[in-house]
N, C-alpha and C positions, 0 to 999 in steps of 0.2 A: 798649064792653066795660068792664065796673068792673075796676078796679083789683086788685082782694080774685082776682077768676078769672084772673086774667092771670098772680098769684103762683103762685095753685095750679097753673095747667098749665104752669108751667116750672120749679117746684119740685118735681112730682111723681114725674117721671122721675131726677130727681139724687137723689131718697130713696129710693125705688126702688133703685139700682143699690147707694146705700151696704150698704142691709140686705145686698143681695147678696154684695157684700166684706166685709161684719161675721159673714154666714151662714159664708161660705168660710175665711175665716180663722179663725174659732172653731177649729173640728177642729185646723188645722195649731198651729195656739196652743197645746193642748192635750197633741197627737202631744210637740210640744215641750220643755212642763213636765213631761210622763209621763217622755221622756227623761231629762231631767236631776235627774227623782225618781230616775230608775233610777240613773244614774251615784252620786249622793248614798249611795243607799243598798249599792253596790258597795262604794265607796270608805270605808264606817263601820267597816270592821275594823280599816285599818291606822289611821283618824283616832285609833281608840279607845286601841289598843294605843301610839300617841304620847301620848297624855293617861294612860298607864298605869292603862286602864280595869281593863286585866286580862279583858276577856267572853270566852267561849267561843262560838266560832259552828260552823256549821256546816260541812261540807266544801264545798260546792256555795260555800256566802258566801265564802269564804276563794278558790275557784278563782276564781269570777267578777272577786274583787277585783284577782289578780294579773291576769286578761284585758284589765280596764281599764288598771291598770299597767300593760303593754305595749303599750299603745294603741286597746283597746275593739276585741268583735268586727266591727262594723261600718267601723270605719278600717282595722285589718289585712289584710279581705274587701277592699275596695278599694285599697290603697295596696300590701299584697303580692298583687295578683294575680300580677302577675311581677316577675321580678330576675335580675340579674349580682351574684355574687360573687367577689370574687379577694383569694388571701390566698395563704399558705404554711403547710404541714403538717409538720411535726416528730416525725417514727417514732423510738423507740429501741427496741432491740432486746436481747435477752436477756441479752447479753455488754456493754451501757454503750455501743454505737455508736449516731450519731444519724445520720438521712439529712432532709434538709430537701427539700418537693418542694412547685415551685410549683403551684396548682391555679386554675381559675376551675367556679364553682359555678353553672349556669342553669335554673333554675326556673317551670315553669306551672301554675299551680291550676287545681287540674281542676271538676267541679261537684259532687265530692265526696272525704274527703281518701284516699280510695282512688283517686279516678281522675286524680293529679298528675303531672304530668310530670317527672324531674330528670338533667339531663344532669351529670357531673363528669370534669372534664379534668384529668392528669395529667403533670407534665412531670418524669420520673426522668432520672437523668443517663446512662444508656442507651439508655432506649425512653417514648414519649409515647403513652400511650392513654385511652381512655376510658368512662368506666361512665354507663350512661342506665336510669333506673326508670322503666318504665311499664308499665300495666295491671298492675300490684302484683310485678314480676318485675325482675330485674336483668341486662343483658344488656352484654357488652366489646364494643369498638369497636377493631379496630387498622387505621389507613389503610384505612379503608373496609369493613373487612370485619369481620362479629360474629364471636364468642369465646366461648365458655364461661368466665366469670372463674372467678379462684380466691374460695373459700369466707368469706376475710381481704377479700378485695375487697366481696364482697357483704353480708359484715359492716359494712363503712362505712359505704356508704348506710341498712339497712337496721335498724344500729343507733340509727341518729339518727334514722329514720322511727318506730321502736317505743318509743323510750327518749330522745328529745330534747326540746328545748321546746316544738315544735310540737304534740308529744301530748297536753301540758297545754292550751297555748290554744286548740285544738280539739278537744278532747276531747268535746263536743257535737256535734258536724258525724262524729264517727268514731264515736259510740256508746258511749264509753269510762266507766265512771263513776268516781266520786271517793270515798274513806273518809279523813276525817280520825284519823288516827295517836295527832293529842297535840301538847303544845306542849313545848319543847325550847329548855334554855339553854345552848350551845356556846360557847368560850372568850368571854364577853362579847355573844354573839350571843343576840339572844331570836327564837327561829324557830315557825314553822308545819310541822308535818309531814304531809302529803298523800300518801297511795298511791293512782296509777294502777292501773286492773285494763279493759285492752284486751279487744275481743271473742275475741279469740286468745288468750287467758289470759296475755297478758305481764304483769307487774306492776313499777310506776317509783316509788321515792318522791324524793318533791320537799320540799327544806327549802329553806323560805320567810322569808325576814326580815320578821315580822310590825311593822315601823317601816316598810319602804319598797313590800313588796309584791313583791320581785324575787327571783326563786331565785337562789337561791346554788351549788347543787347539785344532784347525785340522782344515785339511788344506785337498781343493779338488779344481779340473780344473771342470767349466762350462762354456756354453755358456750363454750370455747375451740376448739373442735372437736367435731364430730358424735359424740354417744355418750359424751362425757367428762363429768366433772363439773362442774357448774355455779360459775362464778369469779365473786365480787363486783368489778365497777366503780362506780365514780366519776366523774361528769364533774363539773368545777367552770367557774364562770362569772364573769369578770372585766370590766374598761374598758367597763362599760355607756354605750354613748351613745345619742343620740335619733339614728335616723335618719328622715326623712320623715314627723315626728309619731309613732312608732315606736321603743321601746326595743329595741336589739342587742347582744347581747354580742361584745366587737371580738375578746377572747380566751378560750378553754376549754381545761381540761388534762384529760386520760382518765389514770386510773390502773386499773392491775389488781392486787387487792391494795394494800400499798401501794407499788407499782412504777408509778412515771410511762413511762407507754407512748405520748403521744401531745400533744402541743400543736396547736393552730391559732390563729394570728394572721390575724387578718380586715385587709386593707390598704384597700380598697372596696367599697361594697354602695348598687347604685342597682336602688329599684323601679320598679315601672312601665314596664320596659323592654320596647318592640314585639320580642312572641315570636314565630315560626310556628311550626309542630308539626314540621314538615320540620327542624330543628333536632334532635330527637327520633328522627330516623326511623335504621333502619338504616344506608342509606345520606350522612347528613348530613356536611358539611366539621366543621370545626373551629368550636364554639359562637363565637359574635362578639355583643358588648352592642350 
């Protein structure tokens, strides 16, 4: 046999197989650089506004951008699926008293941000109970047994489900859209002003440090009870750290008016914690990470 066919048929197949990992890898190659155009072109608002471009963008460009800042839709989809939180709550109350209450916060993403699950555990210096959201409703938990909460309770959870961060970085996944406000220079701060407007007609605005990409704030009109007039809050947002590739605020303070009504101090926050839905259910013990 010559020499010349002997190369060809044992070279043919190893060429063969290359195209076929050069065919396959193409796309993923591709998927790739699309990606990291995408991320690039997230991240050109706040670059710009460092290089004191001064550009005006869009509202959607300005969301997107803070989404990456916190960690990119597709990290937080995966990295928060679930969590344990545990921190302490700080109420004061009308007359200057303050009640400090320790709390742990447990959390499941649902497959849409309506169908999330969130358990919160109370430990008052009289009585320990518990508030669980699910199927878009808020239901007490006392030693086993559901409760009708009060109105103040159901405002907790359901204030920070309407008017918290999460409404911003998924704001896409809820259906929610975005109108940028205007830009805004606060004691030395150069911000972003972004209004949420939720399919329930709530509306949040978020002031955004257009240098880092990180709210600083937001601000929305409620009522304080059913039928009364609608009261401007405040939540503010402090000690950002990265947790799990993931930026979290350690601390937020609520005001109503300008009356400080509420602190949280975040002490721990691990995701990815194995959830079961029984955690959630009526009947469930006491939430455990």
């Amino acid at each position: 046999m010559e020499k010349s066919s002997v190369l060809r048929r044992f070279f043919a197949p190893a060429l063969a197989a290359l195209a076929l990992a050069s065919a396959s890898f193409a796309p993923a190659a591709a998927a790739a650089q699309d990606t990291q155009q995408d991320k690039k072109e997230q991240a050109k608002p706040v670059e710009d506004a460092r290089q004191g471009k001064g550009k005006t963008y869009t509202a959607e460009q300005i969301a997107e951008t803070v989404v990456l800042v916190f960690g990119s839709r597709p990290g937080m989809a995966q990295i928060r699926r679930t969590g344990v939180e545990r921190g302490t709550i700080t109420r004061t109350a009308e007359d200057g008293r303050s009640e400090s209450i320790p709390y742990s916060r447990v959390f499941k993403r649902g497959d849409t941000y309506e169908k999330d699950k969130i358990r919160l555990d109370q430990r008052l210096p009289s009585i320990e109970y518990s508030l669980i959201y699910s199927d878009g409703k808020v239901t007490g938990m006392l030693r086993g047994t559901p409760f009708t909460p009060k109105e103040a309770d159901v405002s907790t959870i359901m204030s920070d489900r309407v008017h918290g961060l999460d409404a911003l970085l998924r704001y896409k996944e809820s259906g929610a859209t975005v109108k940028f406000v205007g830009n805004e220079s606060q004691k030395g701060l150069e911000l972003w002003v972004l209004e949420l407007s939720d399919k329930g007609g709530n509306a949040t605005r978020y002031y955004v440090s257009s240098k880092t990409g990180r709210v600083l704030w937001l601000e929305y009109d409620q009522p304080t009870t059913p039928g009364s007039q609608p009261q401007k809050f405040k939540r503010t947002f402090h000690d950002y750290r990265v947790v799990q590739g993931t930026l979290v605020p350690y601390r937020t303070v609520l005001y109503e008016g300008d009356r400080k009504i509420e602190e949280s101090q975040v002490l721990t926050v691990t995701y990815g914690v194995k959830t079961e839905d029984s955690v959630f259910g009526s009947q469930s013990a006491a939430a455990q990470p």
